[in-house]
N, C-alpha and C positions, 0 to 999 in steps of 0.2 A: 741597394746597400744603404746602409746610414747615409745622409748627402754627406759629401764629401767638398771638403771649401766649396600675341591682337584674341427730269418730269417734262415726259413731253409737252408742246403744247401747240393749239392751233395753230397750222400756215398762216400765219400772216406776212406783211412784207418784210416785217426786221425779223422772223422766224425764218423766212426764204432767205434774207438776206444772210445771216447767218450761216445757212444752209451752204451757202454756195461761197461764203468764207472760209468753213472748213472742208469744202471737199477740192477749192484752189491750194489749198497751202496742209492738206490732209499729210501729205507724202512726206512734208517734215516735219511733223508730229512723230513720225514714226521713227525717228533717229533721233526727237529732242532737240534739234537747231534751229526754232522757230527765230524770223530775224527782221531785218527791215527790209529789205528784198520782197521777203513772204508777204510784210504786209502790204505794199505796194504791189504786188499782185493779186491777193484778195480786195481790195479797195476796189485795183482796176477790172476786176470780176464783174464785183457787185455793180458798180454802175455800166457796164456794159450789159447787163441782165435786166439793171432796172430802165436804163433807155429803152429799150426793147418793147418793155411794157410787161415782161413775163412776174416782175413781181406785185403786180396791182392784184390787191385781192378780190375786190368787187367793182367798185366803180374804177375807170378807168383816164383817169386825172393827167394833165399836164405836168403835172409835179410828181408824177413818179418817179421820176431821174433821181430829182433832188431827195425825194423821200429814201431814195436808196439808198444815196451817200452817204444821210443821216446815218440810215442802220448798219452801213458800214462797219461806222466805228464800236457799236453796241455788238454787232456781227463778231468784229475780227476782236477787240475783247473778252470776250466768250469764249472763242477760238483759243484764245492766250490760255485764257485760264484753265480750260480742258488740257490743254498742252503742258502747263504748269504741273496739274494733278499729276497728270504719266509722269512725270519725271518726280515731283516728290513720293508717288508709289515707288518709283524704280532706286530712288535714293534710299527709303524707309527700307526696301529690302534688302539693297547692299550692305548698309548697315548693320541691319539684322544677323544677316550671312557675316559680317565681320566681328560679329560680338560671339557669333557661336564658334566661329575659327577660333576665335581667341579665348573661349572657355576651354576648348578642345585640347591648346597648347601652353596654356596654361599663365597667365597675366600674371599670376600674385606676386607679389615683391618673394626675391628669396628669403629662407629661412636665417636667424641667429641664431647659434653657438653661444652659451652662457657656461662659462667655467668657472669655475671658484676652488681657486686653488690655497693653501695655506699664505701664499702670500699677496693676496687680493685675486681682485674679479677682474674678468677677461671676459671682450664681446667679440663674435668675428659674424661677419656674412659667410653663409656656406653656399657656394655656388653650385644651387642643385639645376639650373635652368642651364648653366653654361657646362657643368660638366656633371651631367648626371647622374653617370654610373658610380663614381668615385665618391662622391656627393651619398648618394642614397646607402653607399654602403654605411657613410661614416654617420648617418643619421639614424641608420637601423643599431650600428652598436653602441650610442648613445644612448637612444632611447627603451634599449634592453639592461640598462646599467652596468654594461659591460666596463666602458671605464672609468667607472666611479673608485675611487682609493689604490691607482695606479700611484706611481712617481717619476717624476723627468730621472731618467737612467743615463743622459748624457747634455751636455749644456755647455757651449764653447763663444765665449762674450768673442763681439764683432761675428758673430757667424748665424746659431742659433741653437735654439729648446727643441729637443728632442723628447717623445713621448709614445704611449701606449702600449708597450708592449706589457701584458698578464704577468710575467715574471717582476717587474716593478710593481708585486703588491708587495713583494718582502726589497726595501730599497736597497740592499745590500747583498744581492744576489748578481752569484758572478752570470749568471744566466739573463739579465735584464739587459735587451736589446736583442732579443732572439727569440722571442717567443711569439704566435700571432693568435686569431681565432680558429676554433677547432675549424676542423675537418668536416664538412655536410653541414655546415649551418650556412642558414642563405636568407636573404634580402629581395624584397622584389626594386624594382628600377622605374623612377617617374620623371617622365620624360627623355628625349633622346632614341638612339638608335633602339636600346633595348627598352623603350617604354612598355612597361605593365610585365613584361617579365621578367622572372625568379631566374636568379643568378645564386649561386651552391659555391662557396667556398673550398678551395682545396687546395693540396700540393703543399699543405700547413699554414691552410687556412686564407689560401691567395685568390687575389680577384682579378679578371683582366685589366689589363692596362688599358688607361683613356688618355688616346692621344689627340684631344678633339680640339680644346680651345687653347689658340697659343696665347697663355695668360704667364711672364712671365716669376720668378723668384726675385720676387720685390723686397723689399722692408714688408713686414705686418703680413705676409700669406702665406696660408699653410700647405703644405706641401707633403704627397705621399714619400714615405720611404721605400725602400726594398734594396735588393741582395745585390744589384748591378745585373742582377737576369731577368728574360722578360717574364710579365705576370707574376711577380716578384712580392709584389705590395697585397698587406693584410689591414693592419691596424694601427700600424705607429706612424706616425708623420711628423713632421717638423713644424718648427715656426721660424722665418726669418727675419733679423734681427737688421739685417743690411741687404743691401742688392747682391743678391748671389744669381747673376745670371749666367752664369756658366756650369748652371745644374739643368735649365731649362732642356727640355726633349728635344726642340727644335733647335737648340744651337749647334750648328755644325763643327763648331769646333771642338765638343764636349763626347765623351761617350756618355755623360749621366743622363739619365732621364726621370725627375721627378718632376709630376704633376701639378697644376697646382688647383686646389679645390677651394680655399675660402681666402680671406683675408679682415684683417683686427679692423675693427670701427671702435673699439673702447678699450682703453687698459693694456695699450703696448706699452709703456714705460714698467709697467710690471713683467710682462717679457724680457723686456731687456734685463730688468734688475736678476729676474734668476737667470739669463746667460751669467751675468757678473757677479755669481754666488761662488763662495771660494769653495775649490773641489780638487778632490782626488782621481786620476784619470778621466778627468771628464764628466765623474759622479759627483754631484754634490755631497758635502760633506755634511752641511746640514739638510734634511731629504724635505724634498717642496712634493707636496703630495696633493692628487687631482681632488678634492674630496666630492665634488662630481659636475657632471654637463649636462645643462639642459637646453632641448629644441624650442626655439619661440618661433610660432607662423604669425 
């Protein structure tokens, strides 16, 4: 109803040395926790290989010990930096994998609602990411000029601006606040449960209800209407002008349930002035008319 209050090279000794750097400390490479631990067991490797005398290339020197511990450090540096690469691979991929998620589900900032009514412009965020379905409907009959030269048919200062229904193109129709979008006309849905499909208008023009994100009846957001029954809601929604939470879906203490899909970033003092336009049941007497709304991405 109306609301209601995301390169090899030779064996030599620092090529052995090396060698035998990463195949002590190989196993954590393989999980990326290359540590101090690791290199103090490759160090202790290497010169247990080179004492030995197994890293002498040719001749076979007194200083091969020493020549080993040198290549230690050239060895387990090496080592690092091999170790480094896997993990800026494995980093460059997640990342990658996270920028395609988030192509997938879509980053863009949401869309504005640009209205321009007879008595100034009005900006709102439509919240197509947080509630999409409800969202995508109102952006589909926007951008079909469906409500281009409607009029608020109802407007109750401290409450709110009510709007959309096709029978407010003549403002003095006792019929404005009752009328929605035909019957078999449909929308497809971007993002959300019903993402990428076609959702069909019906029962007088009605869409399902989205009870997804509990986004309160604040001051500045706009809010589906309907009949008080469910899948109620077509085309006309509100705006409100005060905290009206006790319209919210989720309040227990309420039977109402309207949704709420966008909210004012520019020109709610013009809201509130047409709540506080002098009217006749509820109709203004002088009629404030949508003359129309545009989607900015």
């Amino acid at each position: 109803m109306a609301p209601q209050r995301s390169k090899p090279v030779a064996l030599t000794a620092c090529a052995a040395a090396a060698a035998v750097a990463v195949a002590a400390v190989g196993g954590a490479f393989a999980v990326g926790s290359f540590s101090a631990p690791h290199l103090q067991i490759a160090v202790d490797r290497v010169l247990q290989v080179g004492a030995s005398g197994r890293l002498q290339s040719s001749a076979r020197s007194s200083t091969a010990g020493a020549s080993a511990a040198a290549c230690a450090v050239v060895a387990v540096a090496a080592a690092t930096t091999a170790a480094g690469l896997r993990r800026a691979k494995r980093s460059y991929g997640a990342a990658a994998a996270a920028t395609a998620q988030g192509a997938r589900t879509g980053l863009r900032a949401n869309p504005t609602a640009i209205f321009e009514t007879t008595m100034g412009t009005v900006k709102a965020e439509i919240f197509l990411k947080e509630m999409p379905l409800t969202a995508s409907n109102f952006i589909d009959l926007v951008e079909t000029g469906y409500y281009n030269g409607f009029h608020f048919h109802r407007v109750i200062p401290n409450f709110m601006a009510q709007f959309g229904c096709p029978f407010s193109k003549d403002p003095r129709s006792p019929r404005a606040g009752t009328g929605g979008p035909k019957d078999g006309t449909s929308f497809k849905v971007t993002g959300g449960e019903y993402d990428g499909k076609t959702i069909t208008r019906k029962n007088g023009g009605n869409i399902p209800d989205e009870f997804v994100s509990k986004i309160s009846n604040s001051p500045g957001t706009l809010s589906m209407a309907n009949t008080g029954q469910p899948n109620s809601g077509g085309s006309q929604f509100f705006l409100n002008v005060v905290k009206n939470d006790f319209l919210d879906f989720f309040n227990p203490r309420t039977p109402s349930k309207h949704p709420v899909f966008g909210k004012i970033t520019e020109g709610f003092d013009i809201v509130k002035a047409i709540t506080e336009t002098k009217t006749m049941n509820d109709t203004p007497v002088k009629p404030v008319q949508m003359v129309s709304i545009t989607i900015q991405r």
